[in-house]
C-alpha positions in Angstrom: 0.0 0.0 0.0 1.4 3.5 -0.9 0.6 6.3 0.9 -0.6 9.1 -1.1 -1.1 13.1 -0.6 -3.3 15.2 -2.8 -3.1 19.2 -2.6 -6.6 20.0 -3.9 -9.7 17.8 -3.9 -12.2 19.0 -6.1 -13.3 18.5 -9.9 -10.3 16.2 -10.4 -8.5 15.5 -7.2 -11.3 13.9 -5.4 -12.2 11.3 -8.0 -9.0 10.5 -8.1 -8.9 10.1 -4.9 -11.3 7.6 -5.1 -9.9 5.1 -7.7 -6.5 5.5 -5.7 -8.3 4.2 -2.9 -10.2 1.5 -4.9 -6.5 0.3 -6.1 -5.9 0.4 -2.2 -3.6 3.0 -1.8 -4.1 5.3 1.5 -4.7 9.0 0.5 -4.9 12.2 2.6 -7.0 14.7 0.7 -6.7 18.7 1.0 -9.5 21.0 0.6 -10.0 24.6 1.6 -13.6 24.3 2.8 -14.8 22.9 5.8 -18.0 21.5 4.7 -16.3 19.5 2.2 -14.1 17.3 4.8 -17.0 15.1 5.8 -17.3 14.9 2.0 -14.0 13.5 1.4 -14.5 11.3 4.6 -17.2 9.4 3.2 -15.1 8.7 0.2 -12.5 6.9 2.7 -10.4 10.1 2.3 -8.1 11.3 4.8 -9.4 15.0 4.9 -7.5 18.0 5.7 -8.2 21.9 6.1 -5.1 23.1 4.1 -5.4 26.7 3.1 -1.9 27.7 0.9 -1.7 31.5 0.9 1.1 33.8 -0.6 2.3 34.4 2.8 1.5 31.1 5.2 0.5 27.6 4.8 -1.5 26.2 7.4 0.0 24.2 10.3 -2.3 21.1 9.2 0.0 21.0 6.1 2.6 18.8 8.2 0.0 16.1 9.1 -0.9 16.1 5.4 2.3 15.3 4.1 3.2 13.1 7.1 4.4 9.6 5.8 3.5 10.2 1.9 5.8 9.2 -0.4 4.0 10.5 -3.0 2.5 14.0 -3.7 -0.2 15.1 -6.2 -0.3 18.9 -6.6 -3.7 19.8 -8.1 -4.7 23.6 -7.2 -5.3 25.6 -10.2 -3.5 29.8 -10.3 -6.3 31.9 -9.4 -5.8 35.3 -10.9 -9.4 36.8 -11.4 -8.5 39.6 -9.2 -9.8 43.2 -9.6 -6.9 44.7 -10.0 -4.8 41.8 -11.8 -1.6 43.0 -10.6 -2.2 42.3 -6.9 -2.2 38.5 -7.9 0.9 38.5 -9.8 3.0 36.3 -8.5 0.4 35.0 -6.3 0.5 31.3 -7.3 4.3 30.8 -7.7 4.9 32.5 -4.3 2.4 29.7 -3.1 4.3 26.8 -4.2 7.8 28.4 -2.9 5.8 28.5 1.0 5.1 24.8 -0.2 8.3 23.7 -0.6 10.2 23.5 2.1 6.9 21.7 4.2 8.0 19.0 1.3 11.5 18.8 2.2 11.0 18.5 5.7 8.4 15.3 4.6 8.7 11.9 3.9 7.6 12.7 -0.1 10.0 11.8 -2.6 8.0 11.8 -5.6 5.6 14.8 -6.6 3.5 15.2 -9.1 2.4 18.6 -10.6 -1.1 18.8 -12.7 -0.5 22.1 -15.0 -2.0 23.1 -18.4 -1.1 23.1 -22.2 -1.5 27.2 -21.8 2.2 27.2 -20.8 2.6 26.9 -24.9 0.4 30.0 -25.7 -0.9 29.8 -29.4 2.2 28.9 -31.4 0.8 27.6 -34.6 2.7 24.3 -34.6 2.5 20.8 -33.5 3.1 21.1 -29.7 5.2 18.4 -28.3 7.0 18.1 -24.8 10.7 19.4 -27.0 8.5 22.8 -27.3 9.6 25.4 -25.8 7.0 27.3 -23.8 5.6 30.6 -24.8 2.6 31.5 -22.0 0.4 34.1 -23.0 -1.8 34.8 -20.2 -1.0 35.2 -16.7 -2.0 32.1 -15.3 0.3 30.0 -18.1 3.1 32.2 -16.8 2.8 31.2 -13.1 2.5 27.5 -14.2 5.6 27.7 -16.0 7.8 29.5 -13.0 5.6 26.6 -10.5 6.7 23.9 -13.1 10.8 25.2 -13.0 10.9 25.7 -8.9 9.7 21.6 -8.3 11.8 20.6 -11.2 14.7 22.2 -10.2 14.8 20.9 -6.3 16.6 18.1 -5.7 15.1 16.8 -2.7 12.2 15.3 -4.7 11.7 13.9 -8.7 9.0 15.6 -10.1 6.6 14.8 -13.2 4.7 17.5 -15.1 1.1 17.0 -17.0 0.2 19.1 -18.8 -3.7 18.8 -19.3 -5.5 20.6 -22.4 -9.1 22.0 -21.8 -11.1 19.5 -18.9 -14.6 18.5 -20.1 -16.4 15.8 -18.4 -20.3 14.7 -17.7 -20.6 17.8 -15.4 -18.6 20.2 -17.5 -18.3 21.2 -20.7 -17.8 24.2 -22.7 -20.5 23.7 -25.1 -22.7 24.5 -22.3 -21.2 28.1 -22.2 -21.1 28.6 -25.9 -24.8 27.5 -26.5 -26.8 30.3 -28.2 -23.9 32.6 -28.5 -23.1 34.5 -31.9 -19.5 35.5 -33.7 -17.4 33.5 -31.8 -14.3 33.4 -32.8 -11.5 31.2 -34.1 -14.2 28.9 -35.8 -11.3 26.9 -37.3 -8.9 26.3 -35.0 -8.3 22.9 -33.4 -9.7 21.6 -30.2 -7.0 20.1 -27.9 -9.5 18.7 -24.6 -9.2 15.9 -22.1 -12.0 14.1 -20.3 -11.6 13.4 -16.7 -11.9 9.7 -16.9 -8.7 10.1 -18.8 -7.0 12.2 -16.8 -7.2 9.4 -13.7 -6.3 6.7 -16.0 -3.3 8.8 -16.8 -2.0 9.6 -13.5 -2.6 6.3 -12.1 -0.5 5.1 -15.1 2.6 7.3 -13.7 2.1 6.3 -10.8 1.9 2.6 -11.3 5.0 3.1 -13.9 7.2 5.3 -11.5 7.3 7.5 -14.4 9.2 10.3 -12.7 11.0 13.2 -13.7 9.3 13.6 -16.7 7.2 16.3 -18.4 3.7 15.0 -20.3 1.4 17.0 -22.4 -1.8 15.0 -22.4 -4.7 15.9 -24.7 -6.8 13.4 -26.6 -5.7 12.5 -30.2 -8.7 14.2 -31.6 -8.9 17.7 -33.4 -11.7 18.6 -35.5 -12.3 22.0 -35.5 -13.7 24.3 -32.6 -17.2 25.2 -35.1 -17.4 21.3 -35.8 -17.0 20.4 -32.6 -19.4 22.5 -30.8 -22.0 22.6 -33.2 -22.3 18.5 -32.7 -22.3 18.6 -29.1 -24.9 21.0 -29.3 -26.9 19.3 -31.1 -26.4 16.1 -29.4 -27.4 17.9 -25.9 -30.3 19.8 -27.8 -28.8 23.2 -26.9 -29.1 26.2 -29.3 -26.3 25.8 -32.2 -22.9 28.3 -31.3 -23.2 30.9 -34.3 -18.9 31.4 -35.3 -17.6 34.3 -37.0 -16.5 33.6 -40.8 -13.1 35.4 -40.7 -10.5 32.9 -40.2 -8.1 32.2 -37.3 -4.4 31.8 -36.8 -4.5 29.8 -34.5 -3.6 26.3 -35.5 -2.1 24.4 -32.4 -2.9 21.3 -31.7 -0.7 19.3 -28.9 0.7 16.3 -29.4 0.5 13.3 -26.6 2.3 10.4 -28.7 4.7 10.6 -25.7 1.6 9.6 -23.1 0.4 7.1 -26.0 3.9 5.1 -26.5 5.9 6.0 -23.1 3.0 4.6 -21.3 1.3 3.1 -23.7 -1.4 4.4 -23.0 -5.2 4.7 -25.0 -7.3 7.5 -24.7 -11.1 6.6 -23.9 -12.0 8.4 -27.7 -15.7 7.3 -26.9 -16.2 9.9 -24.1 -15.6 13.0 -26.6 
């Protein structure tokens, strides 16, 4: 049995959490609300109250990390602040607090869930070899978050990079329903379900695939007007109406290394 920590039990982190356990692992589960610990207890998840703020990490932080080998670092950079440029910084100085709590742990291992927007919108294939260009903020934090666990020594790190999240309770189309001259009606879709997601990390997990970087999309790319326009229709929502002037966005990333270093399948049938 491996004991397991995960910073950040919500959309993701908590089903995880629960096929870890399934695979009997024992897992201490983070969340910043206090009505969701009885949540995560009834899912057989240790729960914590772990608030990581720019300045401070809460005490319970050393009882979450207390005889984990392994880490999973799931908190997305929120930057929706009024004035943007209080939050600068924000995330990155939040992992840096984190750190040295990890040192001081029985972790080896960590794992760090980031996002394709670390490549901005080159117009290429995206593979791992490409070198990052973020465009908004929140890629830019990821990036510096990604360098500060790579570069520390006291603990391997892995990197995945997830595209855009959809899953039964979330999905884009859901925003876009009804809504006229949207843009970029022909670039490429680069999404992930969940169910893929937890395959995936429990694959690099059960692999010991570590110090490694992954981008992990699903091998499937129509366009965003194609795209939208079925699922609409398949969910009986008003059709997205796209603007006709064409984009230049054409990148689509690349997950052959997640398909042939962990020979892995994506679940196509959930898209």
């Amino acid at each position: 049995m491996t004991k397991i920590s995960i910073l950040g039990c919500g959309w993701l982190g908590l089903p995880l959490a629960k096929r870890l356990i399934e695979k009997g692992n024992s897992v201490n589960g983070s969340t910043t609300s206090e009505n969701k610990l009885p949540i995560l207890k009834d899912t057989g998840v240790n729960p914590f109250l772990v608030a990581l703020e720019s300045e401070s990490v809460s005490e319970s932080i050393i009882d979450f990390l207390a005889e984990s080998e392994i880490l999973i670092i799931d908190i997305p950079p929120k930057l929706r602040a009024v004035n943007p440029d209080s939050e600068k910084k924000t995330f990155v100085e939040k992992i840096q607090n984190l750190i040295p709590f990890i040192e001081k742990s029985s972790v080896k291992k960590v794992l760090f869930v980031s996002s394709t927007s670390v490549y901005g919108d080159q117009n290429d294939l995206i593979t791992q070899e490409t070198n990052p260009n973020p465009e908004t903020e929140s890629g830019k934090q990821l990036l510096l978050a990604e360098n500060i666990l790579q570069k520390n020594e006291n603990f391997e790190t892995t990197i995945l990079r997830f595209g855009g999240l959809i899953g039964e309770d979330r999905h884009p189309v859901k925003f876009l329903a009804g809504k006229e001259n949207l843009e970029n009606a022909d670039a490429p879709v680069n999404l992930i379900h969940q169910n893929d997601c937890i395959s995936i990390i429990e694959e690099i997990l059960n692999q010991s695939k570590w110090n490694e970087v992954f981008n992990a999309v699903a091998p499937f790319h129509p366009t965003r007007e194609e795209y939208y326009t079925q699922k609409a229709k398949e969910q009986n929502l008003i059709l997205p109406k796209f603007s006709a002037e064409k984009s230049n966005i054409r990148k689509v990333i690349s997950s052959d290394k997640i398909e042939n270093n962990l020979n892995y399948q994506f679940q196509l049938e959930n898209y």
